[in-house]
NULOFI-999729 format. One line per 8 residues: for each residue x, y, z of C-alpha. Coordinates in Angstrom, 3 decimals, always signed. Example, Ala and Ser with C-alpha at 12.3 -4.5 7.8 and 13.67 -1.06 7.14 Angstrom:
// NULOFI-999729
+12.300:-4.500:+7.800 | +13.670:-1.060:+7.140
END
This chain:
// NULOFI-999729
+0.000:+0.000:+0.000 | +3.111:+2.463:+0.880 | +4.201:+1.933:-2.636 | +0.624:+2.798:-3.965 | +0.944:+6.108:-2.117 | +4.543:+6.707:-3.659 | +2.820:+6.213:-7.288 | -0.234:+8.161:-6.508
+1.578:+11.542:-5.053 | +4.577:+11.487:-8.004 | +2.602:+14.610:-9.840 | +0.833:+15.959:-6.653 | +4.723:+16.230:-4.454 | +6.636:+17.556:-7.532 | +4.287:+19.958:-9.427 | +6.212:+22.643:-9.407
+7.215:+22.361:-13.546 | +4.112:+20.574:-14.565 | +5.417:+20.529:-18.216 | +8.391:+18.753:-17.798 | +6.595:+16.665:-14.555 | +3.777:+15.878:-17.212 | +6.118:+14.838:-20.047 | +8.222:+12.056:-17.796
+5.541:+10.829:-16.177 | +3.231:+10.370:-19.492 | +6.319:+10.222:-21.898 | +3.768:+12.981:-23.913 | +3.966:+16.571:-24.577 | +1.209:+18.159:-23.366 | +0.152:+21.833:-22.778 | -0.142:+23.022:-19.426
-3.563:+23.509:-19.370 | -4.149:+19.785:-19.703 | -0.897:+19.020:-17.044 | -2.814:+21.293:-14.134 | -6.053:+18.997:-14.738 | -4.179:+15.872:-14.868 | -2.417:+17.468:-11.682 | -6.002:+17.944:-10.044
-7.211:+14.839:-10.911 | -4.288:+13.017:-9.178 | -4.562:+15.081:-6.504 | -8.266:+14.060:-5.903 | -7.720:+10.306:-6.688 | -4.750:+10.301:-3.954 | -7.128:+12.022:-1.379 | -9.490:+9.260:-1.967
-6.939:+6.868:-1.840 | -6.186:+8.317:+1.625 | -9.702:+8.164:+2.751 | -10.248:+4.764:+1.832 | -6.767:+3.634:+3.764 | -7.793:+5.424:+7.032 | -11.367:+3.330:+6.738 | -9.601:+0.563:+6.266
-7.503:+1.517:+9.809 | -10.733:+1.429:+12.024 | -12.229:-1.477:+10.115 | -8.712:-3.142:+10.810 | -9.131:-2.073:+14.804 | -12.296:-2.945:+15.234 | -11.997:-6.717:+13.802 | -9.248:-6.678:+16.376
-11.692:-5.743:+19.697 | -14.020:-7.520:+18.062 | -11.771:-11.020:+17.751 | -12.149:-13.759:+20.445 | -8.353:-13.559:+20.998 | -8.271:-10.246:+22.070 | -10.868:-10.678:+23.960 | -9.128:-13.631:+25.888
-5.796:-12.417:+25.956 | -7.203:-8.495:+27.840 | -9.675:-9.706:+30.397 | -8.317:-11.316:+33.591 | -10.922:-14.565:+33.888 | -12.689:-16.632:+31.096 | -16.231:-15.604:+33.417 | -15.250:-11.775:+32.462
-17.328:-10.198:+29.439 | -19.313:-13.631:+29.185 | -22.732:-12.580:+29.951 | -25.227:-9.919:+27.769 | -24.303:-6.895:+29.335 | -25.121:-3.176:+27.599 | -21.508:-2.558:+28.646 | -19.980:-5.479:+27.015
-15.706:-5.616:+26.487 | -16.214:-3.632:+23.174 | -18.352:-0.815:+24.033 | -16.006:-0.597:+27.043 | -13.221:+0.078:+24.947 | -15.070:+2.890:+23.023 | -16.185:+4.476:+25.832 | -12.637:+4.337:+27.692
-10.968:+5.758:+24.107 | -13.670:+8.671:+23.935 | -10.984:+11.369:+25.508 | -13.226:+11.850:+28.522 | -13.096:+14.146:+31.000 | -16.400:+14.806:+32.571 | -17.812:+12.511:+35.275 | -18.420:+8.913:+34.819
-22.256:+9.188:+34.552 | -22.306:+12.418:+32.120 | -19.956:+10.380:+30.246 | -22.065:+7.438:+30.234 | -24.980:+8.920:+29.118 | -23.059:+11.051:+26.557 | -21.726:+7.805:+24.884 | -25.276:+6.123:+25.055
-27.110:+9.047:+23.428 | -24.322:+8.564:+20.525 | -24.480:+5.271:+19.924 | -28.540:+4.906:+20.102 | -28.861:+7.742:+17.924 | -31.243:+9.683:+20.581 | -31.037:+13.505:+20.800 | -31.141:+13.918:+24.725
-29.192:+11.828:+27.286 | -30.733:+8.548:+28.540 | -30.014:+6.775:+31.563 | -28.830:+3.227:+30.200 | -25.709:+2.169:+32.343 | -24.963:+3.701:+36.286 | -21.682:+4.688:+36.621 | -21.177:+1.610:+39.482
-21.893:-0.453:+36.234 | -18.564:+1.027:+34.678 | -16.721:+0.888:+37.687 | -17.351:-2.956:+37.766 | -16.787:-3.703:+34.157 | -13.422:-1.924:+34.475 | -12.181:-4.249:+36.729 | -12.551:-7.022:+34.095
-10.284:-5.225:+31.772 | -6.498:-5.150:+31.704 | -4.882:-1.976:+30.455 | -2.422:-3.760:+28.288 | -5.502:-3.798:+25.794 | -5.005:-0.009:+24.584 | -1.133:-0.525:+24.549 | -2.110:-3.396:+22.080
-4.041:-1.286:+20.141 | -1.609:+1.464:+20.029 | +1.117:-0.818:+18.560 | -1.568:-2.547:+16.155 | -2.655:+1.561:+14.954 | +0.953:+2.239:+14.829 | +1.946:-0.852:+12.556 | -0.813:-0.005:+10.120
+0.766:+3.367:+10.158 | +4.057:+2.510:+8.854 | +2.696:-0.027:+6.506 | -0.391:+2.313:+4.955 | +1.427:+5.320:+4.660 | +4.081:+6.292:+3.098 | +5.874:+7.880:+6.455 | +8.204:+11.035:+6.722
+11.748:+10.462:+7.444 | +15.220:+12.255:+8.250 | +17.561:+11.320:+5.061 | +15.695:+7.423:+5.464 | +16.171:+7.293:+9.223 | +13.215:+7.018:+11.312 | +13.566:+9.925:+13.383 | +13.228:+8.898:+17.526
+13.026:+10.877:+20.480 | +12.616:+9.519:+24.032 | +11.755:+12.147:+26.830 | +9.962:+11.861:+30.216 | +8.013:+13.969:+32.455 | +5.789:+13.466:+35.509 | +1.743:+13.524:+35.893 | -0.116:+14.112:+39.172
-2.424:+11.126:+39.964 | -5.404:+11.011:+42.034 | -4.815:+10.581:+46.077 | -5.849:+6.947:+47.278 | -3.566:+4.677:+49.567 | -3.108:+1.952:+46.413 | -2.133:+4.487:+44.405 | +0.313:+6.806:+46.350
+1.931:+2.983:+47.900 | +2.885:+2.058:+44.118 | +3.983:+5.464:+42.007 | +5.195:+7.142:+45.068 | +4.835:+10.941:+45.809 | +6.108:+13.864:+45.492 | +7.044:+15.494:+48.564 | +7.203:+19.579:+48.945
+8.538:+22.149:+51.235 | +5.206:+23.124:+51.800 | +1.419:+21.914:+51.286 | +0.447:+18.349:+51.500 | +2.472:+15.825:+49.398 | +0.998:+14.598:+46.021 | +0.952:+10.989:+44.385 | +3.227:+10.945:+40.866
+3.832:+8.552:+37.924 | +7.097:+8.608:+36.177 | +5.842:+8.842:+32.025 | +7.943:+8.326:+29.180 | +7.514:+7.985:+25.752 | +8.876:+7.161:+22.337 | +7.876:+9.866:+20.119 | +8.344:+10.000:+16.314
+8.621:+13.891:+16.217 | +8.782:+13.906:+11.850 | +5.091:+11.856:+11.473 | +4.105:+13.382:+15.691 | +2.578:+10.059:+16.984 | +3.748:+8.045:+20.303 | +5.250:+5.014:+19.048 | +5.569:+3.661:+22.675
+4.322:+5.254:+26.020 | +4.813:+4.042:+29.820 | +3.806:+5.052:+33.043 | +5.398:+4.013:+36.141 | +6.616:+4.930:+39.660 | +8.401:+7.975:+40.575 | +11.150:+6.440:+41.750 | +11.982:+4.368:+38.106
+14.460:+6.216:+36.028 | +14.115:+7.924:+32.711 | +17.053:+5.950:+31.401 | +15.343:+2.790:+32.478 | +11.916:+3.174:+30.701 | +14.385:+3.897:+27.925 | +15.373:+0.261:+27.770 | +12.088:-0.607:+27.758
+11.701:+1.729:+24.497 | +14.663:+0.393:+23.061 | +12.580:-3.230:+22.496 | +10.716:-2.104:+20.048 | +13.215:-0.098:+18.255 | +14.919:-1.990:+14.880 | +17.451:-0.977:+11.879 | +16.886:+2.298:+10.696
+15.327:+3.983:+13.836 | +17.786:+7.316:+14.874 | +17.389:+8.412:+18.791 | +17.164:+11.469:+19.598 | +18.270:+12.138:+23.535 | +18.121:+14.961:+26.035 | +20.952:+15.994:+28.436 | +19.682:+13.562:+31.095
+20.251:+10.669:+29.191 | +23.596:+9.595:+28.066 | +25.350:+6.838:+29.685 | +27.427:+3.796:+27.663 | +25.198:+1.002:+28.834 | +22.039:+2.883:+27.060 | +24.518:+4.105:+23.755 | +25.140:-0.037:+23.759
+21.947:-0.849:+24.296 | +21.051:+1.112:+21.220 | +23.851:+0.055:+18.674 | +22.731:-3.711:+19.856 | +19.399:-2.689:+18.492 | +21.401:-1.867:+15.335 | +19.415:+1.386:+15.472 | +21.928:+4.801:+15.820
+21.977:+7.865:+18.460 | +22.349:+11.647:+18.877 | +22.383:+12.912:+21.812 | +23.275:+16.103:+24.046 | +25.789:+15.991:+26.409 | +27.016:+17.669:+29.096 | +30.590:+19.001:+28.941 | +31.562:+18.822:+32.578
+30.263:+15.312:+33.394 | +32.487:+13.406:+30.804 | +36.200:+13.859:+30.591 | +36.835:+13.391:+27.056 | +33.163:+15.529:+26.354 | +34.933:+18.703:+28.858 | +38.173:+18.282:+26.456 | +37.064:+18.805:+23.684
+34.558:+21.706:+24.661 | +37.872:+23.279:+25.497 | +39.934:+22.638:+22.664 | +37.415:+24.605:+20.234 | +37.312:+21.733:+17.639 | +34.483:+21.624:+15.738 | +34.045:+17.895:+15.521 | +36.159:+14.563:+16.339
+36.116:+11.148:+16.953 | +36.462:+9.891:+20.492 | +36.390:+6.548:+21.958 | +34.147:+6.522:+24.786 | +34.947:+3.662:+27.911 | +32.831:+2.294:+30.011 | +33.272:+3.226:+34.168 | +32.906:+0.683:+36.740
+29.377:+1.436:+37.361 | +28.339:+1.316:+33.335 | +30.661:-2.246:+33.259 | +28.131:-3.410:+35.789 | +24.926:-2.363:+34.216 | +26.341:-3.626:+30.497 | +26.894:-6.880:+32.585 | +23.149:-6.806:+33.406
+21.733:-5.918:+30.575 | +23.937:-8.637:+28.662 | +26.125:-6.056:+26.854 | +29.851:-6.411:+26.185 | +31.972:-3.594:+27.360 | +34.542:-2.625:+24.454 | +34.675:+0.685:+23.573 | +32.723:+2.837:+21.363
+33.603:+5.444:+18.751 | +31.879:+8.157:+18.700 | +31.507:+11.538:+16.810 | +31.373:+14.963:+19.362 | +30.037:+17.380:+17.427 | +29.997:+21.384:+18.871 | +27.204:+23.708:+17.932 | +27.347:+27.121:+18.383
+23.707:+28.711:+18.836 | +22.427:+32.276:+18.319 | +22.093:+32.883:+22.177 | +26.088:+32.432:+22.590 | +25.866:+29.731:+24.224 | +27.541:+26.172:+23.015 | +26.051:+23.185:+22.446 | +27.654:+19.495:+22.009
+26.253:+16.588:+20.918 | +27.284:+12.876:+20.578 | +26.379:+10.952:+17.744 | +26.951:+7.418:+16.483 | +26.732:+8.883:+13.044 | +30.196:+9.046:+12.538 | +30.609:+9.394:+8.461 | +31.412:+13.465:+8.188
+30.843:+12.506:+4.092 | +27.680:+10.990:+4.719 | +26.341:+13.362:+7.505 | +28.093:+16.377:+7.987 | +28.473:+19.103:+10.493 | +26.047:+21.512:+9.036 | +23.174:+18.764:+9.568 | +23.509:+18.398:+13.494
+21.976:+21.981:+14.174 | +18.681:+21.299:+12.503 | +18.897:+17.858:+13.371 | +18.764:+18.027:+17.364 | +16.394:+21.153:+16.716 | +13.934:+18.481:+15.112 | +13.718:+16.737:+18.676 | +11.194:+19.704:+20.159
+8.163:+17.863:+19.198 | +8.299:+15.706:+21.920 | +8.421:+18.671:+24.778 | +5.064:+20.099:+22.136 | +3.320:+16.441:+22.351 | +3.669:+16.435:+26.461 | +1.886:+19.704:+26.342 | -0.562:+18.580:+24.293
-1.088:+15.580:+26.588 | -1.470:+17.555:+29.617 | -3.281:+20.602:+28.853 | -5.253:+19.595:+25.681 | -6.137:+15.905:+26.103 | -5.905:+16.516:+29.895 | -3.526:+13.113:+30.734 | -3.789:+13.916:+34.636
-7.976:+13.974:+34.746 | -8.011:+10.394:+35.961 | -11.389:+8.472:+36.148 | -10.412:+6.041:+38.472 | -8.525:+5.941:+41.821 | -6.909:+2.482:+41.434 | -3.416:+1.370:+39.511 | -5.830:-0.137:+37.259
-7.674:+2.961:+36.020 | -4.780:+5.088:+36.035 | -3.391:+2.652:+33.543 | -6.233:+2.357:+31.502 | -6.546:+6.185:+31.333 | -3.298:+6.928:+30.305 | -3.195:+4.309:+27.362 | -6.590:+4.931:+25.987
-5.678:+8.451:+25.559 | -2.525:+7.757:+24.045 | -4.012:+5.343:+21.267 | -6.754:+8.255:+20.609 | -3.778:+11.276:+20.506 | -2.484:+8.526:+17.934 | -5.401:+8.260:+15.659 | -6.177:+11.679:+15.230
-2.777:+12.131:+14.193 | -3.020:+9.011:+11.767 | -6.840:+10.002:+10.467 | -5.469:+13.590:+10.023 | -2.930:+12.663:+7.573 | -5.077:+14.050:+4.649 | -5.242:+16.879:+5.898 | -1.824:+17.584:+6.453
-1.055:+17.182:+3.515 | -3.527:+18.651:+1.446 | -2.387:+21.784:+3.596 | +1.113:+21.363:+2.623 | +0.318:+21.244:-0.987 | -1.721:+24.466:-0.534 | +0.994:+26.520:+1.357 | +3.522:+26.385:-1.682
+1.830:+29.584:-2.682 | +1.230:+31.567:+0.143 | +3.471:+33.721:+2.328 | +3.453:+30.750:+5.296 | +3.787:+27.313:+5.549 | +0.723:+26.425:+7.441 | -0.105:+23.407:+9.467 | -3.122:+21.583:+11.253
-4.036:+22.968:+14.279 | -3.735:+19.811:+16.138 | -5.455:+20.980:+19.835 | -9.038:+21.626:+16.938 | -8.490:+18.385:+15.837 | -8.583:+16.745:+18.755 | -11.645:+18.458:+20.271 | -13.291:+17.672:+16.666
-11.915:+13.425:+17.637 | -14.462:+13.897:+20.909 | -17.291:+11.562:+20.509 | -16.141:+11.214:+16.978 | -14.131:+8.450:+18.172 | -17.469:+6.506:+19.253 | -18.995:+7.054:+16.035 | -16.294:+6.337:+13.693
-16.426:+2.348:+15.659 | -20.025:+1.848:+15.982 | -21.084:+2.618:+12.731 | -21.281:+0.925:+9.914 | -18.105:+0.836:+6.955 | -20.268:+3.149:+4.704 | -20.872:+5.439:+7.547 | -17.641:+5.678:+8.269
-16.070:+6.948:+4.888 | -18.287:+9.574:+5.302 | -17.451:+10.457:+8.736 | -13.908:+10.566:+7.883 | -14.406:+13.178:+4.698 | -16.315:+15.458:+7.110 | -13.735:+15.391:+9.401 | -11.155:+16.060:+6.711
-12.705:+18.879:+5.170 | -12.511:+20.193:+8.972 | -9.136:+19.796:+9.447 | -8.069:+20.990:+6.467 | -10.136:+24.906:+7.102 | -8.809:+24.403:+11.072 | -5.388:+25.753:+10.112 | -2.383:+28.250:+11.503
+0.334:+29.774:+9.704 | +4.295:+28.409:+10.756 | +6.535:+31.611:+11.188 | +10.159:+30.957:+11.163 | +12.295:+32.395:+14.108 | +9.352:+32.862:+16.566 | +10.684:+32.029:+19.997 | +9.309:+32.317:+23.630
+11.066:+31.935:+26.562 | +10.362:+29.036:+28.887 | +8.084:+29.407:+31.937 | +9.652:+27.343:+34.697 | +7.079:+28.649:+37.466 | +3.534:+27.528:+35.652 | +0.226:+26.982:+37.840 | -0.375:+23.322:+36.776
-4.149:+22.820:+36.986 | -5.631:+20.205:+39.194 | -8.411:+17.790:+38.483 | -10.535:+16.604:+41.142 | -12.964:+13.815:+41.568 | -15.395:+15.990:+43.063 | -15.275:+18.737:+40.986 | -15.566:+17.324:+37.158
-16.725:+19.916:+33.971 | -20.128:+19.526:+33.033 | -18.838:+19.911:+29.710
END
């Protein structure tokens, strides 16, 4: 299908001479007249193309829920999900994807009204109902469906790399969870110098910052280390994926870890931690090749892990930015022919997506409203609304580039706001896997010619100093919207 997408977007992605475009393509000469409607007409047969792939995506997911092996493998007893229920394992799902944020019984009668086609809420399930079914469900379902959405992804579409790498950057951050004794015993808190203390899960993801969707997300304890849920990234990674990492994360066992994956690495690094790093900072050099060896502490963790300890070359590369200051990175990209200095800049610049996508998952999406005050709902929570940031990025695809094609013109790139599309995926979700396939084409133009008017103009150079001293809103049980 990838390849059918390469085919389909040859005139659309290189219009810019549509004469000579025209004559290679159709070996004719043509006027241009006759090239622009040719141009149009691919353009409109590769939008379909699109629409029919992303149908195909929820038709795909929803013969997954729907399979008896899913079903087996993401309930905890054979008696769960066995009886005629209105909340059966399915609907569950859909309601636990729906990016909620009210209360459970708003919610409830929200996704009811939806799915019976009534136009005022209707009392069909109590919200002790959902509680109960919950229970039945393991959490590992969404992070199922999140690699399943994720696969079709890659395979579908024809996916946006950096010079063929897959562009990867890991980052972590911390959410505030509800306050229950099961919950504060297992992720910990967060104590302060003043005010009570507050439970907090450690989150990290693996976030593909040239397509924007979360190719792995975990929460965990407090106390578990960035660099640990790292190696639990690093599983999934394969040939052809490029890191990206922050200051907080270089070490030699995780730079193994990664070259065993046969995947490569860039990474900042701090210049007065690491010797060799603090040498060359001082010797002005723009770039060199170092050989990095392992301490006593990294010997024991490669030991651990399985690793052997020889050491690795690496590339230090210094950047100078506009501020003053300097910047150096380490890279296992160490071919100056193949990538050279000039690339590193942009390249470690390309990593801010990831800090974008955390905002987006607590202030848009609203990752901290938890539903539940158990491990178990705090779980499900947090991977439902993954998978659901996911497929709006995935279904909005179209769009994006539609709006790409129509910038080439215009004083600004422009992009799709992403927070509108979201709020537009609200109950949208429900629909688009309760309906029928028809139905569902249709729901997925509408919301394409949405995005694709939902739009804001790029401007190069814009830059806004970071707030460190933010009012986080809170979400409380007692207190939920209304809408």
């Amino acid at each position: 299908m990838g390849q059918i997408f390469v085919a389909g977007f040859m005139i659309v992605m290189y219009n810019k001479d549509t004469k000579s475009i025209c004559y290679i393509i159709f070996h004719i000469q043509i006027s241009e007249e006759k090239c622009l409607q040719i141009i149009k007409m691919a353009q409109f047969l590769a939008r379909k193309m699109f629409f029919q792939v992303c149908a195909k995506i929820i038709e795909d997911l929803k013969e997954i829920i729907n399979s008896d092996d899913f079903l087996s493998q993401h309930r905890f007893s054979e008696e769960d999900f066995s009886r005629d229920r209105k909340l059966p394992f399915q609907r569950l799902i859909y309601y636990l994807i729906n990016l909620n944020k009210r209360s459970y019984q708003d919610e409830l009668d929200s996704f009811f009204k939806l799915i019976n086609g009534h136009e005022i809420d209707e009392r069909e399930v109590t919200k002790g109902a959902v509680c109960t079914a919950r229970k039945k469900l393991k959490y590992e379902a969404f992070v199922d469906l999140n690699r399943h959405l994720n696969a079709m992804f890659y395979t579908y579409f024809n996916s946006r790399t950096w010079f063929g790498f897959n562009l990867l950057a890991f980052d972590g951050s911390t959410v505030r969870l509800p306050k229950s004794p099961e919950i504060t015993n297992h992720f910990g808190v967060w104590k302060t110098k003043t005010g009570e203390s507050c439970p907090v899960a450690r989150v990290s993801q693996m976030f593909d910052v040239v397509n924007k969707v979360s190719v792995d997300a975990l929460i965990s304890p407090k106390s578990t280390g960035e660099r640990d849920l790292a190696i639990e990234h690093l599983k999934i990674t394969v040939k052809g994926d490029l890191v990206l990492l922050d200051r907080g994360y270089p070490a030699f066992w995780l730079f193994k870890k990664i070259l065993s994956r046969q995947a490569e690495f860039c990474a900042r690094i701090s210049n007065t931690k690491w010797k060799q790093v603090n040498k060359f900072f001082q010797s002005g050099k723009k770039e060199e090749i170092v050989f990095i060896n392992p301490s006593y502490s990294a010997v024991k963790r490669c030991r651990e892990l399985g690793l052997d300890t020889k050491p690795i070359p690496l590339r230090l590369v210094r950047i100078e930015l506009e501020n003053g200051e300097t910047e150096i990175l380490i890279t296992s990209l160490t071919d100056p022919d193949l990538f050279p200095h000039s690339r590193f800049s942009a390249l470690y610049h390309l990593r801010w997506p990831v800090e974008e996508d955390y905002k987006t998952m607590k202030c848009r999406i609203e990752v901290e409203n938890f539903s539940g005050k158990s491990i178990l709902s705090v779980n499900q929570d947090f991977h439902a609304k993954i998978f659901s940031k996911n497929l709006t990025a995935v279904l909005s695809i179209p769009a994006k580039e539609v709006i790409r094609q129509e910038s080439q013109n215009k004083q600004y790139e422009y992009q799709l706001n992403f927070t509108q599309a979201l709020s537009r995926m609200k109950d949208t979700i429900v629909l688009l896997f309760t309906k029928a396939k028809p139905a569902v084409k249709d729901i997925i133009v509408k919301l394409h010619n949405i995005f694709v008017k939902t739009i804001e103009p790029i401007r190069p150079g814009r830059k806004y100093p970071r707030k460190s001293k933010v009012q986080r809103k809170g979400f409380y049980m007692c207190y939920k919207p209304i809408r």
